[in-house]
N, C-alpha and C positions, 0 to 999 in steps of 0.2 A: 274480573274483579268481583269480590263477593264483600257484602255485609256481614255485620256482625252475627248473624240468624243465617248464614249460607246462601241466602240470593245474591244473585250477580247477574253478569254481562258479560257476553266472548265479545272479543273487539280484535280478532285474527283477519277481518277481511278488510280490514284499515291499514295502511301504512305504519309498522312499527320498527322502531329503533329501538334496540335495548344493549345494555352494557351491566355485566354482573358480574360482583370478584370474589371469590372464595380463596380465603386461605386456609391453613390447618393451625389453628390455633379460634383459641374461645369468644375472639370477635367475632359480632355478626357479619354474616354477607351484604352486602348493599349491592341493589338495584338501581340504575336509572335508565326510566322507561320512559322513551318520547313515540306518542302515536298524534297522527296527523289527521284532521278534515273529520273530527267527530262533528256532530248537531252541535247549535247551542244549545238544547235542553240536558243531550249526556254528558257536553262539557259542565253544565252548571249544576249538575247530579254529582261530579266527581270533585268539583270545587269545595260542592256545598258537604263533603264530607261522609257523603251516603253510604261509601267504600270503605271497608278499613283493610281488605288483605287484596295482595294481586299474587297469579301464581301465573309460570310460563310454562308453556307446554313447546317442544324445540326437538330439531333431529332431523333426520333425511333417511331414505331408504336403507341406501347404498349396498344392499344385497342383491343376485340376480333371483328375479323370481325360481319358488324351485315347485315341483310339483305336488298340488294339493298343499299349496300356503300361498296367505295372502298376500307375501312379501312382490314390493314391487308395484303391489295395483294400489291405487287412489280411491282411498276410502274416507269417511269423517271419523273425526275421534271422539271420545268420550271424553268431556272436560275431566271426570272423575276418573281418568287413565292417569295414573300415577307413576306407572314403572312400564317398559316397551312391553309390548304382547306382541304375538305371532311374530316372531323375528325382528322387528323392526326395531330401527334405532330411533324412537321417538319417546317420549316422555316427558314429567315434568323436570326442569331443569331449576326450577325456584318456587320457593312458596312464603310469603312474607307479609310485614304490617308496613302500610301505606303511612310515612311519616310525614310526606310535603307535596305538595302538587305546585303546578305554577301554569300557566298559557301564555300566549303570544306569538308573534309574526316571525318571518326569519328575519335574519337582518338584512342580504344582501348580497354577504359574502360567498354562498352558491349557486354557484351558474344551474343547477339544476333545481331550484327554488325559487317559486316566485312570490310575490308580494300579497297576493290573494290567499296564500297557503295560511292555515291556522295550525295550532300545534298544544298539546298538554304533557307536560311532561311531571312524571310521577316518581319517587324518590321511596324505596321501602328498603325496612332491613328486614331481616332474619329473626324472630324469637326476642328481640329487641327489647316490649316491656316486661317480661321473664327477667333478662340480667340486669335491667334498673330499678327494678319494684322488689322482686322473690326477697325476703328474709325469711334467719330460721331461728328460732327461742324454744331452745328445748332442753329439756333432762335427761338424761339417758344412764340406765340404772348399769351398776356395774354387770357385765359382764356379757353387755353388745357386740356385736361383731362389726366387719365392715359393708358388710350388704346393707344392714342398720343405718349406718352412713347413710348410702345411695339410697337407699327407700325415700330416707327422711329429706332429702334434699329432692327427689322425684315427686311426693307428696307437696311441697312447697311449690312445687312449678306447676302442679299438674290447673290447679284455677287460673293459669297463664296457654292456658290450651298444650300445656308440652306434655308428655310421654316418651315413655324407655324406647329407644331404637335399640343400637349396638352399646355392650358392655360386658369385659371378661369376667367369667365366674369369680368372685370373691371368694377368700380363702377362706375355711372355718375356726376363725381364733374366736376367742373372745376373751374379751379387754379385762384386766383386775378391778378395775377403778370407775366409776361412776365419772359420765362428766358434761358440762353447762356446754352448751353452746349456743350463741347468741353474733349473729353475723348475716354479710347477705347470704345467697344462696350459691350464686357463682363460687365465692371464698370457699368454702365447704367442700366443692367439685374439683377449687384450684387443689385441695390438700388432699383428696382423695386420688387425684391423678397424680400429682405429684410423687404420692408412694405408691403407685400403681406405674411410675416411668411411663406416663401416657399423656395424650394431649384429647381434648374435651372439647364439644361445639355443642349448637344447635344446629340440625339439620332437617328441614322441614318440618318444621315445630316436635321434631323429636331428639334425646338426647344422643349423640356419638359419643363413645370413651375407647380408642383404639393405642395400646401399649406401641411406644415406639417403632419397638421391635419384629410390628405384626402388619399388616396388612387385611382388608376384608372384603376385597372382591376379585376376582379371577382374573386372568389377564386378558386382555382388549387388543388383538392383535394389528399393528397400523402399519398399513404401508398406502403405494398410492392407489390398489382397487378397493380400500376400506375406508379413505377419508384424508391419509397423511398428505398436509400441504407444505412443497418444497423438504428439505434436509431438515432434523434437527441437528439442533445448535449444541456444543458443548460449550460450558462457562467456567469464567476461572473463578472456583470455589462458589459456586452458587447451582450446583446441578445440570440437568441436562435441560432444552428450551426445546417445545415440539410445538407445533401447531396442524392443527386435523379441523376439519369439519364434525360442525355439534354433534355430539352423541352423547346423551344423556345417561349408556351404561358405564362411562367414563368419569369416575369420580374420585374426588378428593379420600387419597389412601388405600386406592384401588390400584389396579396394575395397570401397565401399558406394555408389549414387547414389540420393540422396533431392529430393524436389522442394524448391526451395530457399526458394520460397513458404511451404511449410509449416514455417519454422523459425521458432522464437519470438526474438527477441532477446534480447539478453542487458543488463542496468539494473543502473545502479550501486548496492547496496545502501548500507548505512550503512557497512557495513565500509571500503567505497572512497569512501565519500565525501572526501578528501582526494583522489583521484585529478580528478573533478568541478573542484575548486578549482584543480587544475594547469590545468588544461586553456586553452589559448589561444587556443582556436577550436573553432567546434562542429565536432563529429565526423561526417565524410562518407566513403564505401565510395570509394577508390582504386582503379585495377584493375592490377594488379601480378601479372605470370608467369601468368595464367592464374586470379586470382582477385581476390576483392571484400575488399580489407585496408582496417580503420578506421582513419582517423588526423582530426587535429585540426587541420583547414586554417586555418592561417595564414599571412600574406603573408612572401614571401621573405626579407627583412632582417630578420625576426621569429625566420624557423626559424634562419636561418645564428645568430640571437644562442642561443639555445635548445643546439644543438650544439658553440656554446662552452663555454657552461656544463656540459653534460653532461660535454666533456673534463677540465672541472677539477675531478677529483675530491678535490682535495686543502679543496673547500672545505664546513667544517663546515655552515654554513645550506643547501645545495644541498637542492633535495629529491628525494625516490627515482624511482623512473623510473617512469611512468605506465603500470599496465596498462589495454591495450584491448580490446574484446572483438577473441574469434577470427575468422579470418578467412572468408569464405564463398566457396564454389567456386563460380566463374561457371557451370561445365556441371552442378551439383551432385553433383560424385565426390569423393570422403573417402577418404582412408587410416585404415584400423583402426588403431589405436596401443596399445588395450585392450581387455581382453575379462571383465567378471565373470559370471559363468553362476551362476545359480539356479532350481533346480531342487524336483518333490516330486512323487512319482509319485501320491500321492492328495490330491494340494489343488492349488491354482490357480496359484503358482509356477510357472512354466515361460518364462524368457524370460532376456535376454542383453542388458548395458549395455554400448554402445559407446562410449569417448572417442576420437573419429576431426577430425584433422587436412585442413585444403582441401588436393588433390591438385596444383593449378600444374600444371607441369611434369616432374610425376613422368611414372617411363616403365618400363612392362612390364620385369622383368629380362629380360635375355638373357643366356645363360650363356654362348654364343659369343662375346660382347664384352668386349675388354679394358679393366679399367676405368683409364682417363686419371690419375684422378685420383692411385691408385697408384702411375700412373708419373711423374708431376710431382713426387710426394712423394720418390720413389730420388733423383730427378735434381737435388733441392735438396739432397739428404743425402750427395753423394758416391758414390751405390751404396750406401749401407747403410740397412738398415731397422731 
């Protein structure tokens, strides 16, 4: 935990709980962080507000040592280790503003907890007073572009401590028209992604903008001598469910490839039972863009009758729209979509649930490429965004 001015405290050889959820979208992550059996002077340091950011550092080896690398042997780290070095799977997994703290006793309820035990637990988001404070009041003379845009909304955050991480090259238009804008700073990011088909975060107090359609980290190969725990899960219309041990090169929008043998199917419970009953043909894997999509093969004059219905939604008895299970990556690579981490540095906790989507057709960002789709969207619109 550091202050405002970069001093701080490691507090790694304490007893720590922690739970953190990343999704992919422009909410911040939230942290909650319980470590046990500080002093009363660092509990009353932490209380009294001395803190304002906590960052985790998280991972396991899980490589076999190899010759002439560190991998394997038990060394200290660098609090200011940011991203894994010499092989290792360790790094920061969070980096945020301490919103609430609170202390006190367990209650009872675990047998491996006693009554003597003290405890502080600390509650921080992500880039947090960035998307509640940044606004932007500005002019912009005809004949701006969209980088102009993201400058001017990167300059507003930048006194919130954020900075550019990842962002596709904007295209080179420029706009006929002069124009006000006056709004928060998120708003401006929502519209610029928006016609960029991208989705926007803060990520360790730096900005993410990855086009749906893209991915920006290489794939993370899991099985069980790399971390995968148990089978992933397939879901009905909600993706594919993995769970591995932390590895902080494992990130939201990033790849994963699993064997695709090893995924469990996913079975209509009772809940979807009504979905069962729609269904007008048993369900066979399709292969579409580059992956293995369920659908309910029925003969042609059957579907085209199905697709009228669908359009008529003006009719009461129609019934809802059937979900399928998710789709399966013919090469088995996934897109991370989410990330819940839990963790506890003296109990068996230690591991990281993935909801990861089949990759098709995604493709490596490239920050040198203009993205098309931005500029199809100007050129419907007149020039204006």
């Amino acid at each position: 935990m550091t202050d405002n001015q970069g001093r701080g405290i490691a507090l790694s050889d304490f007893k720590v709980v922690f739970n953190i959820n990343w999704f992919n979208d422009k909410l911040s992550r939230v942290a909650t962080v319980t470590i046990y059996n500080l002093s009363v002077e660092t509990n009353n340091r932490i209380m009294g507000k001395e803190f304002a950011n906590i960052k985790i550092l998280a991972g396991y080896s899980g490589l076999a040592p190899q010759p002439g690398s560190n991998s394997g042997v038990i060394r200290d780290v660098e609090l200011s280790q940011d991203i894994p070095v010499d092989e290792e799977n360790f790094g920061v997994i969070y980096n945020g503003e301490i919103r609430y703290t609170a202390t006190g006793r367990p209650n009872g309820n675990n047998p491996q907890e006693n009554m003597t035990t003290r405890y502080i637990t600390i509650q921080a988001v992500d880039g947090h007073k960035a998307l509640l404070f940044s606004t932007v009041h500005k002019t912009l003379a005809a004949g701006y572009k969209p980088e102009d845009l993201y400058s001017l909304a990167l300059d507003n955050y930048q006194p919130f401590g954020i900075t550019h991480g990842i962002a596709p090259k904007m295209p080179l238009i420029k706009f006929p028209r002069g124009r006000a804008i006056y709004c928060k700073t998120d708003k401006l990011m929502d519209n610029i992604a928006q016609r960029l088909a991208a989705s926007w975060q803060i990520v360790d107090n730096k900005i993410t903008m990855v086009p749906d359609d893209c991915y920006v980290y290489q794939a993370i190969e899991l099985n069980s001598q790399t971390g995968l725990i148990g089978s992933p899960q397939q879901t009905l219309g909600a993706g594919i469910n993995v769970r591995c041990l932390i590895n902080p090169n494992i990130r939201v929008n990033g790849l994963i490839e699993i064997n695709q043998a090893a995924i469990t199917r996913a079975l209509y419970e009772k809940d979807h039972s009504q979905d069962v009953k729609n269904l007008e043909g048993p369900i066979v894997d399709e292969f579409e863009d580059g992956n293995w999509v369920p659908q309910d093969k029925i003969g042609d004059k059957a579907e085209e009758e199905r697709k009228k219905k669908e359009k008529d939604k003006k009719k009461k008895d129609q019934p809802p729209p059937i979900v399928y299970p998710a789709s399966i990556a013919a090469d088995g690579v996934y897109v991370v979509q989410s990330i819940t981490y839990n963790g506890d540095t003296r109990g068996t906790n230690w591991y990281m649930d993935l909801m990861c989507i089949a990759s098709g057709s995604a493709k490596l960002l490239d920050s040198m490429q203009t993205n098309q789709k931005l500029v199809d969207a100007i050129d419907k619109r007149d020039g204006t965004l």
